[in-house]
C-alpha positions in Angstrom: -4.2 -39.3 56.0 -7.7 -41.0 56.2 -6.7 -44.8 55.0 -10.0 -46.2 56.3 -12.7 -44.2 53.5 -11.1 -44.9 50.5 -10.8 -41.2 49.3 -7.1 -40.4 49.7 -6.8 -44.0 47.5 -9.0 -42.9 44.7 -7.5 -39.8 44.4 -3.8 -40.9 44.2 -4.7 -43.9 42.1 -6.7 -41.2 39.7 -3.7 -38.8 39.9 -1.1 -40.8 39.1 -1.3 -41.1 35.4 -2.3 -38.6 32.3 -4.3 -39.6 29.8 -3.5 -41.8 26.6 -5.0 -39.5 24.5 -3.2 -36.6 25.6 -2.2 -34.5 22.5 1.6 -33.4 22.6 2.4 -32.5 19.1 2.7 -29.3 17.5 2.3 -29.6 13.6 -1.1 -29.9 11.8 -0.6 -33.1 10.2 0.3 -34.3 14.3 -2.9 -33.1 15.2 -4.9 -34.7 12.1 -3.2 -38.5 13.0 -4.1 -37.9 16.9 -7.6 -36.9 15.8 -7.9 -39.9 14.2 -6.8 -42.1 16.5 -8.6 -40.6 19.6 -12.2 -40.2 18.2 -11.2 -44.3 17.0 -10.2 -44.8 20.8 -13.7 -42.6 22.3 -15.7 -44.5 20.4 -15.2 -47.7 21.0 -15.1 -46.6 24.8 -18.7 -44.9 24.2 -20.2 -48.2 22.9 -20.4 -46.9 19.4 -19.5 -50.5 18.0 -22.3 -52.3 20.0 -25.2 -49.7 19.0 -26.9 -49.6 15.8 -29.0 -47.1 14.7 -32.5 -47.6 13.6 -34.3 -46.9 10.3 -34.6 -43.1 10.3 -38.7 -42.4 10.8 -40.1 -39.4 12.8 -43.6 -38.9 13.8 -45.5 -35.1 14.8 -47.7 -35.4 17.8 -48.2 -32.2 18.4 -48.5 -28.7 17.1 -49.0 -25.0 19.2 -49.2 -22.2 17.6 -49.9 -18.4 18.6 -47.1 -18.9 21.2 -44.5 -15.4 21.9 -41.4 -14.9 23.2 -39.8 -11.5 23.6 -42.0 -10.1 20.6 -41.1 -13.1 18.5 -44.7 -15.0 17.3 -43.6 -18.8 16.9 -45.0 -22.6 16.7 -44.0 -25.6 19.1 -44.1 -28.7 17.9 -43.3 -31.6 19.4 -42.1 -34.9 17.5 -40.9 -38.2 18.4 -37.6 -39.7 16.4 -36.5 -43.1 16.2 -33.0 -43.9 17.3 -32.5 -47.1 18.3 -35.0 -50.2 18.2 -37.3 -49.8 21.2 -36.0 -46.1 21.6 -37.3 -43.1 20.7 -36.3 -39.5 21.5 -39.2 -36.5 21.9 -37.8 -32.9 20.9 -39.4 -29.8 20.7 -39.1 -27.6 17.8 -39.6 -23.9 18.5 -40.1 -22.3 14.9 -40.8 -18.5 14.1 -43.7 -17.9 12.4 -42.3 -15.4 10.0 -39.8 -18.1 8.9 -35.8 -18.8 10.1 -32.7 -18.6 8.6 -30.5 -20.6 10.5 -30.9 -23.5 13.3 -29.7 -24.6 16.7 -30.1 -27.5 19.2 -30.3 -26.9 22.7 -29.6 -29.5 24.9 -31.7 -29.2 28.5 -29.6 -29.9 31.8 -30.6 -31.5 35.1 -33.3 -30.2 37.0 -34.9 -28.3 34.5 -37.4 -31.4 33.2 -35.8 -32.3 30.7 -37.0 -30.3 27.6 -39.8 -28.8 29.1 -38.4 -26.2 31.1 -36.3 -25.1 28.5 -39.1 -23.7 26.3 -40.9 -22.7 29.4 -43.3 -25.3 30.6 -42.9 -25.7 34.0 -44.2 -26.1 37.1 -43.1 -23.9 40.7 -40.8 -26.5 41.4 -39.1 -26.1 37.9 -39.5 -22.5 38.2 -37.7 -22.6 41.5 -34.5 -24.1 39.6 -34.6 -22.1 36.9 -35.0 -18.8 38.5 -31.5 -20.2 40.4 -30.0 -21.7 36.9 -31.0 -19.9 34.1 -31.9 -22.4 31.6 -34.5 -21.0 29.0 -31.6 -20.4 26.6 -33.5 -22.0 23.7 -36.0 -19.3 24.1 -33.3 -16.8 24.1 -32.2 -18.5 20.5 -35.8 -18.4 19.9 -35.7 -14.6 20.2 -32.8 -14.3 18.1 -34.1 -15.8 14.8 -33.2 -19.4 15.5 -35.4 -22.4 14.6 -34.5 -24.4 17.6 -34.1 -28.6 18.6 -34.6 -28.9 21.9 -34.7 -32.9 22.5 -34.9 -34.7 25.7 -32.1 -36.6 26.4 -32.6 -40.5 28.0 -33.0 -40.5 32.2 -34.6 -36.9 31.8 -37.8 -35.2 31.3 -40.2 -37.6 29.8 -38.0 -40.4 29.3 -37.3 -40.8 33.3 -38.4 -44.9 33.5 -38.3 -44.3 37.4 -38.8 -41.0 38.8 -41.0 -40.3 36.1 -43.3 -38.3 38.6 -40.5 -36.2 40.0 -39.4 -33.5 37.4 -36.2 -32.4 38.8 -34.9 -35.5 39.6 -33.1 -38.1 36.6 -32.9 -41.5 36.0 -29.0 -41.7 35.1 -27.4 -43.2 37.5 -30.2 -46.1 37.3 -29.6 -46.5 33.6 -25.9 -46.1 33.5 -25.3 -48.5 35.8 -27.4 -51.0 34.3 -26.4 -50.5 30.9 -22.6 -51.0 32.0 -23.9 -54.3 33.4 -24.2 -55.3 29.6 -21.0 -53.3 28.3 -22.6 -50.2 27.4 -23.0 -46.6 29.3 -25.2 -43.6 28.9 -23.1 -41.4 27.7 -22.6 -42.8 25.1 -26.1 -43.7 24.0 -26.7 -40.1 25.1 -24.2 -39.4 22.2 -25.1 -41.8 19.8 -28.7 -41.3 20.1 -28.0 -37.1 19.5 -26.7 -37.8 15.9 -30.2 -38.9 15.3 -31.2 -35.5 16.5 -28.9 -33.9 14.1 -30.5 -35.9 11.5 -33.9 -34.9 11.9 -32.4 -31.2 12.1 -31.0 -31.8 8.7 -34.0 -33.2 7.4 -36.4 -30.7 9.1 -34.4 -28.0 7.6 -34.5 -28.6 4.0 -37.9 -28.7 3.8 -38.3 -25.1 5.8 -35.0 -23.9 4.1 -33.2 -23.3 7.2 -29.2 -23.0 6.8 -27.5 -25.4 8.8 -23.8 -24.5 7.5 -23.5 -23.1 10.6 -25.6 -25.5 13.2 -25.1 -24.7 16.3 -25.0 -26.4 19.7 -25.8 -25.4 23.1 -26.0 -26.3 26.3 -25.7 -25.7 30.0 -24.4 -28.2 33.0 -25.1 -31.7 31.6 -26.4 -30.1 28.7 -23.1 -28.7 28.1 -21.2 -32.0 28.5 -23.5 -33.5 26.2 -22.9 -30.6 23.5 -19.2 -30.7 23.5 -19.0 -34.5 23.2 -21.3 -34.4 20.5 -19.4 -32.0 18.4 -16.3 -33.9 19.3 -18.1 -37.4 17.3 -20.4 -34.8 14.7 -18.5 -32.6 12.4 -22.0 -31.1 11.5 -22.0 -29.2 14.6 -20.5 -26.0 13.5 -20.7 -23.8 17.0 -20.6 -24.6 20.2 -21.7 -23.0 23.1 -20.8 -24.8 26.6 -21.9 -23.5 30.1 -20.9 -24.5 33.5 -19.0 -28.0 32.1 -15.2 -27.0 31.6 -13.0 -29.0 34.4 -10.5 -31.5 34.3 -12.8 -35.2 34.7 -10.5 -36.5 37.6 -11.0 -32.7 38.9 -14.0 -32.7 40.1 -16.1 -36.0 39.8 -14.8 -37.1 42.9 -16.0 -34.6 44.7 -19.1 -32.5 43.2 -20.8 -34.5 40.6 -21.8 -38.1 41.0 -24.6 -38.5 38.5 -24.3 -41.6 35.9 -24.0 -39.9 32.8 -20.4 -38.7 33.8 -18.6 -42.0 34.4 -17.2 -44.7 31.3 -15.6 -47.3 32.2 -11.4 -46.1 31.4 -13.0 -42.8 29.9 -10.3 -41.2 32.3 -7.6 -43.1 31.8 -8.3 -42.7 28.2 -8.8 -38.3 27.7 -9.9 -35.3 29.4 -11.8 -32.4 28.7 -9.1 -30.5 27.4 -8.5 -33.2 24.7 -12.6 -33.7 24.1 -12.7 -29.9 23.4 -9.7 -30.2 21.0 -11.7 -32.5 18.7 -13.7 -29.5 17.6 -11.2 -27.5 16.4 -10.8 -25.1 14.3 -14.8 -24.5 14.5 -16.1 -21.6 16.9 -16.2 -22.9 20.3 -17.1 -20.9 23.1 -16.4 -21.9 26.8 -18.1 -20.0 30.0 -18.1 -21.3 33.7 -18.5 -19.0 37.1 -16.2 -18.1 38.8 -17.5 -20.3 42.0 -19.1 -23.0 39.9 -19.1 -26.2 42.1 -18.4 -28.2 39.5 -14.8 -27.0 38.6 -13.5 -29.2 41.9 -11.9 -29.0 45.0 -8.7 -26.7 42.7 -11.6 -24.4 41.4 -10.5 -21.9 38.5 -7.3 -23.4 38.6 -7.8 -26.9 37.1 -10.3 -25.2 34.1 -7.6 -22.5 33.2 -5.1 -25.4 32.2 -7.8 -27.5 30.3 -8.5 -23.8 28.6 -4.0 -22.6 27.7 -4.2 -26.0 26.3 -7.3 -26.0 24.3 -6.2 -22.2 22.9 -3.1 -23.0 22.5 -4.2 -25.9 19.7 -6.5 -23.1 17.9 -3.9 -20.6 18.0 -0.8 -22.5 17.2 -2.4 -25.5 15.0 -4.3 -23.5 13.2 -4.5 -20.3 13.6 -7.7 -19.9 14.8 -9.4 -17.3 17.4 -12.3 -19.7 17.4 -12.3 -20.4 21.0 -13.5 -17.9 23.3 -13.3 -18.7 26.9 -15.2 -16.4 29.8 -15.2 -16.7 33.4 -18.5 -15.3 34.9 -19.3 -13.3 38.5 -21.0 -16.0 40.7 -22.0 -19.9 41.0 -23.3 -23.3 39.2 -25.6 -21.3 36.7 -26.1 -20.3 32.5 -24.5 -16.8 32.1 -24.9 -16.3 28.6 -21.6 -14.3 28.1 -21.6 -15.0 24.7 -25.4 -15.1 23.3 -25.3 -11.9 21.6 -22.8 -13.1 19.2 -25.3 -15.5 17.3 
């Protein structure tokens, strides 16, 4: 045993205690009071009580049309959305020009430039990372009749303060650790900052009569684990699609991903995945990761099939529910889009 790095240390001291917010009960009402109690516990971890959201107010800057996408004719615009004082939060809105029935929000992961390479502006070195990720998926929606949100999320894309002139690489590590210097984190302005985005969806919406009864969420790597922590604080978010972000926190952190927006300070000795994907029951949630995806830790499939018998077993036996679908996909770190023909 290696007592000199530190490792072995870190990984007892993380192993050797579950989560407060574990849920052990089995009765609706059980779930309902832990629910409570948990999203109470999350937020206040997140930073929920020290942010304060700005006067809503959005402003267009921009406005394509003529664009096409597999045989769909659509507008981009591009707006800018106040969230907090001295913040504000571009997103892309891909529309189709023969109108939309029904909306999405697709949130971008790393490497891809923020928001920019997920509607397909990119340069080779973007190109290089998405031919190896797969991360257009909001054109895919696109192509399916969706009017879709894709916003830029804060250390990416065009809201990199640093490495502003290096479009694969973020800025969260830089952020996060100076926001935690002032008792704040970045994921959870990340969070907080994406209910302004459902907001402007909402808004946006009415006035082009796009349904969003059934608003749905997606998003691959970091863009999944911003996705299902949104849905766990936003009851709006109806669907949710998450790719290549299912693992146990303690699982795999130590080992595969170091970047900022992963760590709150006691966010593990507080919940897990497991228990952050429980908050969105009973609404559809959908789950895929491959089946050598770095990021499911040194235990690989084994540590994300327990987060998922615990996650079904709430739909199933809480309420009922085959709302969660769960797929395992051929190959590495990557969007698969098992389940993109459903929507």
């Amino acid at each position: 045993m290696n007592r000199i790095n530190g490792i072995n240390y870190l990984r007892r001291a993380c192993g050797c205690f579950e989560p407060e917010c574990t849920f052990k009960g089995t009765t609706g009402a059980e779930f309902e009071s832990w629910k409570a109690d948990t999203l109470s516990k999350i937020e206040r971890l997140l930073g929920f009580d020290k942010l304060k959201m700005c006067a809503y107010k959005t402003e267009k800057t921009e406005s394509v049309q003529g664009l096409e996408y597999n045989g769909v004719a659509y507008i981009r615009e591009h707006y800018l959305i106040d969230t907090l004082e001295e913040l504000q939060m571009p997103v892309f809105v891909l529309r189709p020009e023969n109108g939309c029935a029904k909306a999405a929000i697709a949130l971008h992961p790393h490497g891809s430039d923020g928001k920019n390479g997920m509607v397909g502006i990119m340069d080779e070195e973007i190109k290089e990372s998405e031919d190896k990720l797969g991360f257009t998926y909001a054109l895919d929606l696109l192509a399916k009749g969706y009017t879709v949100f894709c916003p830029d999320m804060l250390g990416a894309g065009s809201r990199r303060p640093i490495s502003i002139d290096k479009p694969k690489k973020s800025d969260c590590t830089a952020i996060n650790n100076a926001l935690m210097s002032i008792g704040l984190n970045l994921h959870g302005l990340t969070t907080f900052e994406l209910r302004r985005t459902v907001d402007f969806v909402e808004k946006y919406s009415a006035e082009y009569g796009i349904d969003t009864s059934g608003l749905l969420c997606v998003g691959f790597s970091g863009g999944g684990l911003a996705s299902i922590w949104l849905a766990a604080v936003d009851e709006r978010i109806k669907n949710i699609y998450i790719s290549g972000y299912f693992h146990s926190l303690r699982k795999t952190l130590l080992q595969s991903n170091f970047c900022g927006c992963n760590f709150v300070p006691d966010m593990w000795r507080t919940i897990d995945m497991d228990a952050v994907a429980m908050l969105a029951a009973p609404r559809k949630l959908y789950i895929e990761t491959g089946s050598d995806d770095n990021l499911n830790g040194e235990d690989g499939l084994e540590n994300v099939y327990k987060m998922k018998e615990r996650v079904e077993g709430v739909y199933k036996n809480i309420f009922g529910s085959d709302n969660f679908r769960f797929a395992v996909c051929e190959g590495k770190h990557k969007w698969y889009g098992a389940f993109i023909n459903e929507f």
